[in-house]
Each structure stands twice: as structure tokens, then as C-alpha cells.
Backbone as CSV, one residue per row, in Angstrom:
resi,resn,N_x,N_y,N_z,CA_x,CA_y,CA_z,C_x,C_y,C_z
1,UNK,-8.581,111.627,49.691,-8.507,110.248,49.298,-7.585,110.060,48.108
2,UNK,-7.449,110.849,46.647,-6.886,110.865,45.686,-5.617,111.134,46.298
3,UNK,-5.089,111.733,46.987,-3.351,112.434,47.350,-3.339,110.961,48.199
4,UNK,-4.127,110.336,49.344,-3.456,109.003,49.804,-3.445,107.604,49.056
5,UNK,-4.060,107.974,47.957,-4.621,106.298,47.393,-2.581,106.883,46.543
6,UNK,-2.647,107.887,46.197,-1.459,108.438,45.253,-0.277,107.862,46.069
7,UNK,-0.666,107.872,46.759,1.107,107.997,48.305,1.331,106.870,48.240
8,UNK,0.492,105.489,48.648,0.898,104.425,48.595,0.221,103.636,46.965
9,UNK,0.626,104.385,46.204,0.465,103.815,44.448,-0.734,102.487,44.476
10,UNK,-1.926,103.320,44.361,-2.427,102.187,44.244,-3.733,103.348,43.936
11,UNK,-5.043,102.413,43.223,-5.976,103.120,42.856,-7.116,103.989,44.011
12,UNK,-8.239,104.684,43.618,-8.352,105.288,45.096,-9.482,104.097,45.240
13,UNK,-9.908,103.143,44.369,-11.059,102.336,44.368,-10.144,101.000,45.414
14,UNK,-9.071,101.095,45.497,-8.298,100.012,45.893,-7.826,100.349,47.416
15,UNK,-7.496,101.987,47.271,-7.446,102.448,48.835,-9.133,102.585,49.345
16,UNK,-9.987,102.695,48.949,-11.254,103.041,49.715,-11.556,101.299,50.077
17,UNK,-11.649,100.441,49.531,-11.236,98.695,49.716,-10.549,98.614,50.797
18,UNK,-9.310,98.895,50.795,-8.193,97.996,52.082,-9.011,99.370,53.259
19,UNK,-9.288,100.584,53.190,-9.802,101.061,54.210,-11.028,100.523,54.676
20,UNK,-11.847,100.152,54.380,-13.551,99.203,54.485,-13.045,97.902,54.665
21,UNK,-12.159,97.609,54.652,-11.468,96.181,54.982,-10.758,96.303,56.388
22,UNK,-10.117,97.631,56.849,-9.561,97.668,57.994,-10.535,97.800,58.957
23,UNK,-11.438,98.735,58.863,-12.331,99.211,59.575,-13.304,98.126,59.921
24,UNK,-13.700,96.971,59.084,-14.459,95.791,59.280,-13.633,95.298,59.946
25,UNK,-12.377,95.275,60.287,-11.571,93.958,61.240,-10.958,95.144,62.573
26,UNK,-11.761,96.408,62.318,-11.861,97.602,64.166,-9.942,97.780,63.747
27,UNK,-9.575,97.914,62.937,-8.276,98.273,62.854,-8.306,100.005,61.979
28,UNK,-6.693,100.984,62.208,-6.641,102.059,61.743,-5.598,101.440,61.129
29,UNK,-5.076,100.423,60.428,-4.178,100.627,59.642,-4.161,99.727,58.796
30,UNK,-4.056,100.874,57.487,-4.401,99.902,55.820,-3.074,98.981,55.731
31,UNK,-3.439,97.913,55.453,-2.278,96.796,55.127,-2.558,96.945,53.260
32,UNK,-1.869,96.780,52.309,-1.183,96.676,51.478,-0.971,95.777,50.804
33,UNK,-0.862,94.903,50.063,0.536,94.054,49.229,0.544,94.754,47.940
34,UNK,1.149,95.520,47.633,1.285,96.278,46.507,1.267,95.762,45.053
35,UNK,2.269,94.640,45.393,2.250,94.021,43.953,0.709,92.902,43.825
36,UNK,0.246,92.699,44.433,-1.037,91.785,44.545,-2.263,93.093,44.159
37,UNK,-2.354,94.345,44.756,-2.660,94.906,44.246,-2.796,95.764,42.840
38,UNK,-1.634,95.400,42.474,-1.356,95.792,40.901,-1.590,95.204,40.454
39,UNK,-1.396,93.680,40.493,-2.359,92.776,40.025,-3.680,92.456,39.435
40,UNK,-3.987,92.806,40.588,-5.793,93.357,40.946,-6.281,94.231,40.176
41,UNK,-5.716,95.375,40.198,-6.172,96.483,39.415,-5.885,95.750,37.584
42,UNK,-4.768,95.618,37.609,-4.387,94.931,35.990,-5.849,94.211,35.299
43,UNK,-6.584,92.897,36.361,-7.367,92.187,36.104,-8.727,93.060,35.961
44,UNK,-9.038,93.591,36.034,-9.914,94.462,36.415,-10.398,95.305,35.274
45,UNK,-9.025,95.725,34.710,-8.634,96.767,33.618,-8.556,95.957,32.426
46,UNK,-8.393,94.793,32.392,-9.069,93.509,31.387,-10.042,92.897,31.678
47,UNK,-10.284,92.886,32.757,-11.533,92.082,32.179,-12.951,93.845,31.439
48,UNK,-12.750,94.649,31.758,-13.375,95.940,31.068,-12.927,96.195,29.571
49,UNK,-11.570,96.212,29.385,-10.857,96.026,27.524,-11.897,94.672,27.139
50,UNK,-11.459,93.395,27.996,-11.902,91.832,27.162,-13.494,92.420,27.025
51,UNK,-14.462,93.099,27.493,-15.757,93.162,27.289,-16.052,94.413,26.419
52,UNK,-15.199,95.159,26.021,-14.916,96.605,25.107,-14.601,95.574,23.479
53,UNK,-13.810,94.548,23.556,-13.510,94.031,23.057,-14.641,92.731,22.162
54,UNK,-15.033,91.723,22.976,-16.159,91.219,22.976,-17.186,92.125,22.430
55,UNK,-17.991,93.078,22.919,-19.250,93.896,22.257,-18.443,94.111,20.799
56,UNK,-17.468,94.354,20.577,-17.086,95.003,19.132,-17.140,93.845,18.261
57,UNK,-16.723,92.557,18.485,-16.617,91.334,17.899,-18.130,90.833,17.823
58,UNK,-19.417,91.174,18.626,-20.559,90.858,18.624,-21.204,91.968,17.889
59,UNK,-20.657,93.340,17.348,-21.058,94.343,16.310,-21.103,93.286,15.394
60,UNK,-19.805,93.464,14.833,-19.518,92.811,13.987,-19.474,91.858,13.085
61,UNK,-20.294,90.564,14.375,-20.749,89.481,13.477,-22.800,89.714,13.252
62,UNK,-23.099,91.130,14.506,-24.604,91.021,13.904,-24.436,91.644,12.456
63,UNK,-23.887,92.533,11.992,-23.918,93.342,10.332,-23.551,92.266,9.837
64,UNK,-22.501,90.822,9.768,-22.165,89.878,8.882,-23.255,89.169,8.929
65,UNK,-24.294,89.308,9.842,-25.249,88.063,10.325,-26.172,88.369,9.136
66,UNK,-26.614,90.199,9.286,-27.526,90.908,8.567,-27.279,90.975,7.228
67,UNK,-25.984,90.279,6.587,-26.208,90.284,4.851,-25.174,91.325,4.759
68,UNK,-24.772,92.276,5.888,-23.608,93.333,5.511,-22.317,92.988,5.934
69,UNK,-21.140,94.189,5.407,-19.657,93.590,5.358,-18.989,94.724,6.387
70,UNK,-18.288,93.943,7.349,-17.769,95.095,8.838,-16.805,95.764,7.651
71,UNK,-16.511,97.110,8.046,-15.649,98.182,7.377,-14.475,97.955,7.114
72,UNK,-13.467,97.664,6.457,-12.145,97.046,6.068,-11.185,97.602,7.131
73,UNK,-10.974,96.578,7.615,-9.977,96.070,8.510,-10.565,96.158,10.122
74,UNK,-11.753,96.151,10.209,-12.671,96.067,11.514,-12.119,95.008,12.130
75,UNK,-12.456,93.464,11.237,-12.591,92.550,12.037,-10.613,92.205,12.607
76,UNK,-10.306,92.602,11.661,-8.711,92.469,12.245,-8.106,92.943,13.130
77,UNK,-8.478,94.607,13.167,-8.226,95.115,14.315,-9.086,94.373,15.440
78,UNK,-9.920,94.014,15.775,-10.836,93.624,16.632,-10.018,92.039,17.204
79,UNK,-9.201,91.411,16.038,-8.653,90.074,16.447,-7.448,90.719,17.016
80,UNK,-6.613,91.370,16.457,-5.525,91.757,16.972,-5.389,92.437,18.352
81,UNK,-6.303,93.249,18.885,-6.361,93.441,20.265,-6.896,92.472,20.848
82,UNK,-7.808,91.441,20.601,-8.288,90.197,21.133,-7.174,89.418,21.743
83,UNK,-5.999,89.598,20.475,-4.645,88.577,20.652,-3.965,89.120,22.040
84,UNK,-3.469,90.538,21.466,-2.661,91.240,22.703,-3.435,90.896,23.835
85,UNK,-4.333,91.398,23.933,-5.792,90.951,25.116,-5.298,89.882,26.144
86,UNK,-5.377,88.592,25.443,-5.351,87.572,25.961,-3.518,87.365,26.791
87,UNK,-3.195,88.213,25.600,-1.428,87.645,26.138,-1.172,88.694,27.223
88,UNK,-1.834,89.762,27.586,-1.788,90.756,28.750,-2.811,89.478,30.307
89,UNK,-3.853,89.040,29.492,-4.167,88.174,30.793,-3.443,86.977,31.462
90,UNK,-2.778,86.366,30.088,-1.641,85.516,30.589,-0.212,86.067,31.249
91,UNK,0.050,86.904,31.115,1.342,88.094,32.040,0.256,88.070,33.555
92,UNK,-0.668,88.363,33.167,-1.403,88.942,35.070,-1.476,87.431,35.561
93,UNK,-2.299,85.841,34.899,-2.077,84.937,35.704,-0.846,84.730,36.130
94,UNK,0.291,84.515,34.770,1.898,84.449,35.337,2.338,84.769,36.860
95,UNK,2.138,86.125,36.681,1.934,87.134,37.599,1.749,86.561,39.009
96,UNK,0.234,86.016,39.170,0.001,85.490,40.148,0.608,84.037,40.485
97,UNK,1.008,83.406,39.646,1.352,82.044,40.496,2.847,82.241,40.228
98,UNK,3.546,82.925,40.037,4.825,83.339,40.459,4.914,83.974,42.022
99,UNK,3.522,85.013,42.356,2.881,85.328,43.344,2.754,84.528,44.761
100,UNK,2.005,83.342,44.329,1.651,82.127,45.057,3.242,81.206,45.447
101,UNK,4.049,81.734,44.894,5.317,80.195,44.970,5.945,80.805,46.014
């Protein structure tokens, strides 16, 4: 599975998908859209950072909540990947309705 998900570049969670997708429609052959799939995977891989992200920002404000001070330069780093964050999800919508046209 890892050497075919490899062959046609795509994850093996994404080839074991379009295969359970062929096989539900009695077909032997995985259809593809590669770049829709990269896509896919992209969104996927943020929305897991945006919630890596989120829990750290919800550390952070329970110790400010509790009377204590997050460790110098916590909360910044924590905004600053928040920022990138968001501007990586706006590239993947882009993405898609450039997709859609």
C-alpha cells in the first residue's frame, strides 16, 4: 500500500479512500484528481496544526485565568503560528475556488 499510495503521490490514507471508493461503485480502477487531493490532504494537515494550535492558546489563557504569567514569549509564538495558520488556510481555500472556475 505505502510503495502505491507513493507511485501516484498521494497519502496512503488517501489511496486506501479512492480504493473503498472504487470498490463501492464494483470498479478496479482508482480515479485520482491529484491536485484536489493535495488539497485535501493540505486541509486536513490544518485543520490538526489549527487544533495543536488552539489547545496551546487555551493553556495559556487557563494559567492567565489562574493568577499566573504564560512563559515569555509563549503567547506570541502561539499568535504568530495562529497568523501563518490562517494564511496557509487561505492559500488551500484560494486553492479551491481557483479549483472550481
Amino acid at each position: 500500500m505505502v510503495a502505491a499510495a507513493a507511485q501516484r503521490s498521494v497519502t496512503v490514507a488517501r489511496f486506501l479512500a479512492a480504493a473503498g471508493l472504487a470498490t463501492a461503485r464494483g470498479s478496479t480502477a482508482l480515479h485520482t484528481n491529484e491536485q484536489l487531493d493535495t488539497i485535501i490532504d493540505e486541509l486536513a494537515a490544518l485543520r490538526t496544526a489549527l487544533s495543536r494550535v488552539g489547545n496551546n492558546i487555551n493553556q495559556i489563557a487557563y494559567v492567565h485565568n489562574a493568577g499566573g504569567q504564560p512563559r515569555p514569549g509563549e503567547l506570541d509564538h502561539a499568535l504568530t503560528s495562529l497568523t501563518r495558520l490562517l494564511a496557509r488556510i487561505d492559500d488551500a481555500a484560494d486553492a479551491l475556488v481557483k479549483k472550481r472556475l
